[in-house]
LOTI-520145 format. One record per residue (C-alpha): x negated, y, z negated. Coordinates in pm, whole numbers, plus 50000, padded with zeros to 5 digits. Layout:
# residues N
     c1     c2     c3
      X      Y      Z
...
//
This chain:
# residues 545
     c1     c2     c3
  70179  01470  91069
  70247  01866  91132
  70637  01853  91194
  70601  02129  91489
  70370  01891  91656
  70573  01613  91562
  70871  01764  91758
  70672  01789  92051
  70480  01509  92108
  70832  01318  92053
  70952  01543  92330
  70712  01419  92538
  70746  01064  92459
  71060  01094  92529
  70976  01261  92912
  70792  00934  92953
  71021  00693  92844
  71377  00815  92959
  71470  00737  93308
  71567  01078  93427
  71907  00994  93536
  72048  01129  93832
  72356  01396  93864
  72584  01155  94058
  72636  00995  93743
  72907  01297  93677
  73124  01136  93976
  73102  00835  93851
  73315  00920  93509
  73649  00703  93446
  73902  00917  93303
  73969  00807  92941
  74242  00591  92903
  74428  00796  92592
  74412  01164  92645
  74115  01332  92415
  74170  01683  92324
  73841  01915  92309
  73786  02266  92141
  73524  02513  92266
  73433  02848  92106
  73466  03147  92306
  73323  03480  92179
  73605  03765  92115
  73462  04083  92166
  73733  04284  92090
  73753  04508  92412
  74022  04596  92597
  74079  04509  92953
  73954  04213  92953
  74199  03905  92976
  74318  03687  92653
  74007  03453  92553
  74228  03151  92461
  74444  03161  92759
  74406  03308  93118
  74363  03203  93466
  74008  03062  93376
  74083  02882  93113
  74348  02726  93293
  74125  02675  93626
  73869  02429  93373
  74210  02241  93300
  74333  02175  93617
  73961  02116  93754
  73799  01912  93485
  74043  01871  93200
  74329  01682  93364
  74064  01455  93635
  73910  01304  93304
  74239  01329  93051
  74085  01559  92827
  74275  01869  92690
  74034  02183  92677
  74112  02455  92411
  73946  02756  92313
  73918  02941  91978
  73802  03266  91974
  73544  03343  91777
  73501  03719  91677
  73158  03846  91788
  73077  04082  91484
  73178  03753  91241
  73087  03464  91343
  72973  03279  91037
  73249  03388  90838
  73476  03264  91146
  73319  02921  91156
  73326  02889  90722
  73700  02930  90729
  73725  02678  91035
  73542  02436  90871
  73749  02478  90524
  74022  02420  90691
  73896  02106  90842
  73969  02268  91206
  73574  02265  91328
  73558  02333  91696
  73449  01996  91913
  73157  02200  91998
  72970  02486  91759
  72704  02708  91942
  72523  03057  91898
  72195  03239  92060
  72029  03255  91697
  71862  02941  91578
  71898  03042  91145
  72275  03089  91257
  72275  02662  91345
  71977  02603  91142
  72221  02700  90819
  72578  02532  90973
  72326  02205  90951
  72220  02285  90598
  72592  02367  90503
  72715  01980  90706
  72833  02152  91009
  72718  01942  91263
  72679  01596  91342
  72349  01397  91455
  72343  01266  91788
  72127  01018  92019
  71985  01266  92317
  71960  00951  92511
  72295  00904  92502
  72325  01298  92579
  72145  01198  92870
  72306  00972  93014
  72643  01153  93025
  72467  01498  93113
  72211  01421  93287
  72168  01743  93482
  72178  01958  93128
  71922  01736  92994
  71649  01706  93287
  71664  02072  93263
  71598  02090  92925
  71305  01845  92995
  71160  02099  93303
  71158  02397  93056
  71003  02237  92720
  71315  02243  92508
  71343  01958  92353
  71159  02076  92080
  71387  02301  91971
  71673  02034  91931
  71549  01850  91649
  71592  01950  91259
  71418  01781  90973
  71315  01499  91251
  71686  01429  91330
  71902  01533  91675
  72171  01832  91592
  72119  02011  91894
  72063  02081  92309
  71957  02434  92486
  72106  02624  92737
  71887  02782  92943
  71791  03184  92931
  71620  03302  93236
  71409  03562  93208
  71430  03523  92850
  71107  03756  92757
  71172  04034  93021
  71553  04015  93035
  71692  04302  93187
  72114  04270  93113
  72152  04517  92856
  72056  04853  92894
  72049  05207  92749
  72201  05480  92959
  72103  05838  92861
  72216  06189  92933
  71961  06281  93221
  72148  06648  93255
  72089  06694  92906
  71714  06675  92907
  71703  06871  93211
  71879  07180  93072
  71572  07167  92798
  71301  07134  93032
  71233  06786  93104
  71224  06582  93441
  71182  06255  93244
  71284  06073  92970
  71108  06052  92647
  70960  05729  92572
  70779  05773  92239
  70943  05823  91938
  70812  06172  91820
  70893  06310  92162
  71209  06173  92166
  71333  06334  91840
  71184  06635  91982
  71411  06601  92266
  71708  06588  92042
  71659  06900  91835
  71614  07086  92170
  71958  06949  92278
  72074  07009  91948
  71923  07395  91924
  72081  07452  92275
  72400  07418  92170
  72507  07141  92425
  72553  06824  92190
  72596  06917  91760
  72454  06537  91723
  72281  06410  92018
  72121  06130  91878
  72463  05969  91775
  72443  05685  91563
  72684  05372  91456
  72732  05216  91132
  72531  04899  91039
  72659  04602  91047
  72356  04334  90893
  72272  04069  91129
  72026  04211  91420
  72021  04540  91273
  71679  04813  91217
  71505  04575  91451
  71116  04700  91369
  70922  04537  91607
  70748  04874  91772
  70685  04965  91405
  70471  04702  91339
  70085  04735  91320
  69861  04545  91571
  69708  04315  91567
  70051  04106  91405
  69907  03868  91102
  70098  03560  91199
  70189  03454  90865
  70340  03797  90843
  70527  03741  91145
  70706  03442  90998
  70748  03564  90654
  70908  03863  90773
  70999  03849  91153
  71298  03713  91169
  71594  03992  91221
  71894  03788  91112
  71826  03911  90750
  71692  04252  90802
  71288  04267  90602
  71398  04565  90387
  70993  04581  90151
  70805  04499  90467
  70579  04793  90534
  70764  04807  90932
  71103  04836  90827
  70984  05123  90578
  70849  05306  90840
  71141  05244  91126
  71409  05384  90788
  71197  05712  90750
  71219  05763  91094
  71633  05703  91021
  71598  05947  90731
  71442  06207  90964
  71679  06252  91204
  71967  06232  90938
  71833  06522  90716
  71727  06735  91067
  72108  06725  91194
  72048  06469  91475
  72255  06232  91327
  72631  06197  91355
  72692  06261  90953
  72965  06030  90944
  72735  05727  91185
  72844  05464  90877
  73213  05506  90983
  73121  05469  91331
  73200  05146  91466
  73070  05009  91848
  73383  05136  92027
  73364  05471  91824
  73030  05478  91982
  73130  05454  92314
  73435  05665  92286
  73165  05963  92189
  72940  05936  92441
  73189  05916  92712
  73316  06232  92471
  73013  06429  92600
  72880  06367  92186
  72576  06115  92194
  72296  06164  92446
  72253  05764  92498
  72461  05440  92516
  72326  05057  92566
  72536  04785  92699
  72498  04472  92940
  72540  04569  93266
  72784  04359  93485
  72947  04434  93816
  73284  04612  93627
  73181  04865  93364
  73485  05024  93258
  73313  05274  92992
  73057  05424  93315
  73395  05477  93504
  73561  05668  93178
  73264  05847  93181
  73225  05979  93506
  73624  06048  93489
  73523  06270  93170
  73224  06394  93303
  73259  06419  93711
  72889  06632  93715
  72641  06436  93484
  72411  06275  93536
  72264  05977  93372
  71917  05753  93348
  71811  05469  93252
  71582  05472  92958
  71240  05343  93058
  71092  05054  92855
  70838  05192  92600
  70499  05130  92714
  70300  05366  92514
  70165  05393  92162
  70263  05688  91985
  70001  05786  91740
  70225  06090  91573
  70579  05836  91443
  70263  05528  91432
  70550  05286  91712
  70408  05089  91979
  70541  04914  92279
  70621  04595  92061
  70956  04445  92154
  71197  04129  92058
  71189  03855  92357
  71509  03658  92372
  71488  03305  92245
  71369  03076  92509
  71668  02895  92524
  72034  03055  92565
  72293  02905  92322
  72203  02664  92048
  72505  02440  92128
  72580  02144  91820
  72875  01925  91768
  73101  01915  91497
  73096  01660  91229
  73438  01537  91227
  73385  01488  91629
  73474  01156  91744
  73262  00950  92016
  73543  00993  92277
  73532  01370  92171
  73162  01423  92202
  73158  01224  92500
  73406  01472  92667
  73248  01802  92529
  72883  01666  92680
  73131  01566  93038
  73241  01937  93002
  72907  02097  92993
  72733  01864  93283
  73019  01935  93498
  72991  02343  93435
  72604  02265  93517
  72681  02154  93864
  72625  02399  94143
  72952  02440  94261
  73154  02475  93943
  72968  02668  93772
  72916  02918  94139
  73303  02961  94113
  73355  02993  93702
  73049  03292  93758
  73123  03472  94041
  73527  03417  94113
  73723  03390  94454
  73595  03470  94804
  73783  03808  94892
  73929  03871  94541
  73661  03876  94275
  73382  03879  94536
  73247  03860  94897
  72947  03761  95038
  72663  04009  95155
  72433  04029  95514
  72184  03779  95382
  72489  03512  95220
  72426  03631  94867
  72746  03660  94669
  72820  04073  94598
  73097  04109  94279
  73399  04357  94389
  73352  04540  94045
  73692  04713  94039
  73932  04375  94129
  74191  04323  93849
  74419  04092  93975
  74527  03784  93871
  74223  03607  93898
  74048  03874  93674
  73768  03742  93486
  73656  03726  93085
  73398  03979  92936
  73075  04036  93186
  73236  03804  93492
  73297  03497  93203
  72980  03532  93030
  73125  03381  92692
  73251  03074  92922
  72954  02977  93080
  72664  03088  92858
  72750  02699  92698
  72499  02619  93034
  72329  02895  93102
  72295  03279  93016
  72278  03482  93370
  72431  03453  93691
  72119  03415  93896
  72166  03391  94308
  71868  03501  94534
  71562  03762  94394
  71549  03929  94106
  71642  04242  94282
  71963  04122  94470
  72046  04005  94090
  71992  04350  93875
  72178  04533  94228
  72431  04194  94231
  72523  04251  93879
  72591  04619  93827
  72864  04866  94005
  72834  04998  94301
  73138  05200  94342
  73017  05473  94089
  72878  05828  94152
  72524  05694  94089
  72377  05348  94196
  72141  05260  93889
  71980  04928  94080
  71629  05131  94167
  71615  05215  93817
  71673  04889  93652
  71435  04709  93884
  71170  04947  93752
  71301  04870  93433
  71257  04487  93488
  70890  04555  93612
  70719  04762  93343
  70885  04525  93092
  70686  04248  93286
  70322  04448  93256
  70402  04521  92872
  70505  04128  92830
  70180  04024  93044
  69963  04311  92801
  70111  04073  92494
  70342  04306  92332
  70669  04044  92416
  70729  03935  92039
  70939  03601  91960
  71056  03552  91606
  70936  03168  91408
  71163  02868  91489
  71144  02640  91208
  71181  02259  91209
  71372  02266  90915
  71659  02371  90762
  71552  02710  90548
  71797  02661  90244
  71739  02974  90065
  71818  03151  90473
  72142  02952  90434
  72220  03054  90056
  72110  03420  90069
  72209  03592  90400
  72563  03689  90367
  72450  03866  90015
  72138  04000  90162
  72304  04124  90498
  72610  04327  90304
  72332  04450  90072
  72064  04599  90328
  72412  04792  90465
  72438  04941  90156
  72122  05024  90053
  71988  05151  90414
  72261  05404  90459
  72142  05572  90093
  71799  05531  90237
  71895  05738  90561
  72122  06024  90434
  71895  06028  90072
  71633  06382  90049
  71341  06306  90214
  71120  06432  89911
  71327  06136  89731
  71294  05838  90017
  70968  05675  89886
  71047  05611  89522
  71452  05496  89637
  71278  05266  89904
  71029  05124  89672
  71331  05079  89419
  71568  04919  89638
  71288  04676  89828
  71228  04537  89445
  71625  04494  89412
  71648  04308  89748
  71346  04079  89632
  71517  04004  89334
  71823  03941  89500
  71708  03619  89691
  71454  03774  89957
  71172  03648  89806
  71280  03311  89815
  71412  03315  90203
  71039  03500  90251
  70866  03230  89990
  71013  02947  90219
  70914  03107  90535
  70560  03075  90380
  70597  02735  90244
  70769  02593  90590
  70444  02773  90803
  70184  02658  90577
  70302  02294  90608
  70308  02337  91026
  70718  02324  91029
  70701  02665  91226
  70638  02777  91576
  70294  02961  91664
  70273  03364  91761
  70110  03367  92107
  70066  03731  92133
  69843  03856  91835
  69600  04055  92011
  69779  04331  92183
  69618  04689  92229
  69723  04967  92466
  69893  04903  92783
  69968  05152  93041
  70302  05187  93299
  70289  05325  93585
  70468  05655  93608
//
C-alpha cells in the first residue's frame, strides 16, 4: 500500500479508535517519587539584549511552576541557531542528547532518525499524558506527519497561519525611493534593480541593495523563479531548500539575477564577509535600502534606527503579486510547514524522562500557562487594552524581561505565534508602538494580499517524505559548505563567463552526491512515500493597489 496513504488512513484509524482524553487528566499527575531531571533545547540566537537562554527569570518561573509540583528538574541547552546540526552531532557524541530534540524543518529530524537520534514512541501513550497536544494534532490533520518508515518518532506543534504567515518582514528605505521618483515600492524584480541603480546614481547609498554572506541551509530560495505550471515530480526532486538545487534551471536563473547586481555595483563587494548582525548594523548605518526580521512588540534594531536616522522613513515591502515578464519571477512563494516544530525524543530517554518531557509540553499547552510564558506580567511586560486583549509594553526591561520575540524559542515546543483576538489586534498586538511610525496598517495589508496570492495558488510547500532520505542525511553538510563556495564565484564571476562556470559547477555538485539526494527524491515519489503539490495550476493574480 502507498506509504503516504498508509500514514493517513492510520491517522484516521487512530481518530476512531482513541478515546480523546480530556485535559483534566494534567491535574490529575502524581509527582514522581525520585526526582527526574529533563533537558529542553532552546535556540541561541546570538543577539544582544536579550536575557541568558539557559538561565533567567523564565526559565526559573517553569521550575517553580511545573518543575518542582511534579519533581522534575528542567534544563535548557542552547542550541545555536546558525548550527544546529553540528550542535546536536557533538551532543549526541558525547552521549549528552537533550530529553527532547525538535526543529521547524522535517529533513533536519528526518536525518537525526536516520543517524539513531531519536527514539520510537506509542502516540497512545503520548495521548494519554498530553492529551490537549494530541487532540490538537488530531483537529488539524497532523498525525501524518509523525510517522517515519511506518514507525512513531515524532508530534507537531501547531503553526497558525502557516501559508500566509505574516511575522517576519522586510522593512525598506521609503525616503530613498522617494528622492528618485517613486511613491511606491517596487515589487518586481527588474523594477526593483532599477530602483537601486537610481539610489545608487544619486549618490545617497554606494550599495543599496546590501547583501549578507551565505550561509547553506535556507539560502537562494527560488520559488518566484520557477516556471508555471510546477511539474510535481520536479517539485520534489528539487524543492526542498535545506540543500540549495544548484543545476535546477530556477536556481540558475535566481544566481544571474545575483551576478547582475554584483557586476552593476549594487552589491556590497565584500556581502560574503557580511554576517546577519553586520547586516543590520548597515542598514541602521544608512548603507542597505532594506532589512527583514520578525516583528515582535520590542525591536531594538527599528529603535537604533530611528536614533541614527530621526527623519526616514520606512515601508513595508508589499508581497509580490505580479509576474514580471523582463527578470521571468512570479509571485511564487515558500508556505511554512503546516506544523511548527518537529519535536522527537532522545534515544537514551528513559520512560520516567519521556513521561515528564510529554507532562512539560501539555502543561505549556494549557491556556493559562502558556497566556503568562507568552505575554508576561500584568503592568510589567504588558497591560490589557479597551476590548480585554492583552497589548505588550515593548520597551519594559526589567527583571521579568523576556527571551528573543516575547519567549518565542520557549514556547514554539507548543505552538509558533502568540495569537489573542483577530488577526488585526495580533499583527498591531505584536509590533511597537512607541516608534516614530506605527507599521500595523501596513502589515495587515501585507497579511491580505498574501491571502489572494495563496487563494490564486501561488502558496508553495516543499515534499514531506515518509521516509528517512539517506543520501539527504549523508550529503548535506558537504553539499551546503559547497553551494557557499561555488555561488559566491557564481555572483562576483564576469557575466560573459556565468553560463559555462554555472554549467561547470552544477556537474561538480551532481557528482558530489546531489544526484543521489535528487535520485531518492524520485525513487521515494514514484513509490507514493511523498506528499502531493496542491497548487500546480497557478497563472496571473492581481493585488489590489
Amino acid at each position: 500500500m502507498k506509504k503516504i496513504l498508509a500514514l493517513v488512513l492510520t491517522a484516521i484509524m487512530m481518530l476512531s479508535v482513541l478515546p480523546l482524553a480530556s485535559a483534566e487528566s494534567a491535574t490529575a499527575w502524581e509527582p514522581f517519587a525520585e526526582n527526574v531531571s529533563i533537558t529542553i533545547p532552546v535556540y541561541d540566537r546570538g543577539q544582544a539584549g536579550v536575557p541568558n537562554v539557559e538561565d533567567n527569570y523564565w526559565t526559573k518561573w517553569i521550575q517553580e511552576n511545573f518543575g518542582d509540583k511534579y519533581n522534575i528538574t528542567v534544563n535548557f541547552v542552547a542550541i545555536p541557531r546558525t548550527d544546529v546540526m553540528t550542535k546536536y552531532s557533538m551532543l549526541a557524541a558525547a552521549d549528552d542528547l537533550p530529553t527532547v530534540l525538535m526543529e521547524y524543518d522535517y529533513p533536519k529530524v528526518s536525518q537525526w532518525a536516520a543517524d539513531g537520534y531519536l527514539t520510537t514512541f506509542n502516540m497512545d501513550d503520548f495521548a494519554a499524558v498530553a492529551p490537549t497536544y494530541y487532540n490538537r494534532m488530531v483537529e488539524n490533520n497532523q498525525l501524518s506527519f509523525t510517522q517515519l518508515n511506518g514507525e512513531t518518532f515524532l508530534v507537531a506543534a501547531l503553526r497558525p497561519y502557516y501559508d500566509t504567515a505574516y511575522t517576519f518582514q522586510t522593512f525598506v528605505r521609503m525616503d530613498w525611493l522617494r528622492q528618485v521618483g517613486y511613491d511606491y515600492v517596487p515589487v518586481k524584480t527588474s523594477e526593483w534593480n532599477e530602483a537601486m541603480q537610481k539610489i545608487k546614481d544619486a549618490g545617497i547609498a554606494e550599495h543599496p541593495a546590501g547583501g549578507v554572506m551565505v550561509t547553506g541551509v535556507g539560502s537562494d530560495q527560488n520559488y518566484a523563479w520557477r516556471t508555471w505550471p510546477l511539474d510535481e515530480k520536479e517539485w520534489a526532486m528539487y524543492g526542498d531548500y535545506n540543500i540549495p538545487s544548484l543545476s535546477w534551471e530556477p536556481n540558475k536563473n535566481l544566481l544571474k539575477n545575483e551576478n547582475y547586481k554584483y557586476n552593476a555595483g549594487l552589491l556590497n563587494p565584500e556581502y560574503y564577509l557580511t554576517g546577519t548582525e553586520d547586516e543590520k548594523t548597515n542598514f541602521i548605518n544608512g548603507e542597505y535600502y532594506q532589512y527583514a526580521a520578525y516583528i515582535s512588540s520590542s525591536m531594538d534594531w527599528l529603535n537604533a534606527f530611528y536614533e541614527a536616522n530621526p527623519d526616514a522613513e520606512l515601508a513595508i515591502a508589499p508581497v509580490g503579486g505580479e509576474i514580471d515578464e523582463a527578470s521571468g519571477t512570479n509571485p511564487g512563494y515558500r508556505t511554512d510547514n503546516p506544523f511548527g516544530m518537529m519535536v522527537g525524543f532522545s534515544k537514551d530517554a528513559t520512560e520516567d524522562q519521556l513521561k515528564a518531557a510529554w507532562m512539560y509540553m501539555e502543561w505549556l499547552t494549557q491556556d493559562e500557562n502558556l497566556f503568562t510564558f507568552q505575554w508576561g506580567i500584568e503592568g510589567e511586560n504588558f497591560n490589557y487594552d479597551e476590548n480585554g486583549l492583552p497589548v505588550a509594553i515593548s520597551d519594559y526591561d526589567g527583571e521579568y524581561k523576556q527571551g528573543f520575540s516575547n519567549n518565542k524559542d520557549y514556547w514554539c515546543i507548543t505552538i509558533e505565534a502568540r495569537q489573542a483576538g483577530t488577526i488585526e489586534d495580533m499583527i498591531k498586538n505584536n509590533l511597537p508602538h512607541d516608534l516614530p511610525q506605527d507599521f500595523t496598517d501596513e502589515i495587515v495589508k501585507w497579511y491580505n494580499d498574501k491571502v489572494q496570492v495563496k487563494d490564486a495558488g501561488w502558496a508553495i510547500d516543499n515534499a514531506k517524505w515518509g521516509v528517512t532520505m539517506e543520501a539527504e542525511a549523508e550529503y548535506q553538510t558537504v553539499l551546503t559548505n559547497l553551494y557557499k563556495e561555488y555561488r559566491d564565484k557564481l555572483t562576483m564571476c564576469a557575466p560573459e563567463e556565468f553560463d559555462a562556470l554555472y554549467d561547470q559547477f552544477a556537474q561538480e555538485y551532481l557528482d558530489a552526491g546531489y544526484q543521489e539526494v535528487i535520485d531518492e527524491r524520485a525513487e521515494a515519489y514514484e513509490a507514493g512515500y511523498s506528499t502531493h503539490m496542491l497548487n500546480t495550476e497557478a497563472t496571473e493574480v492581481e493585488l489590489a493597489k
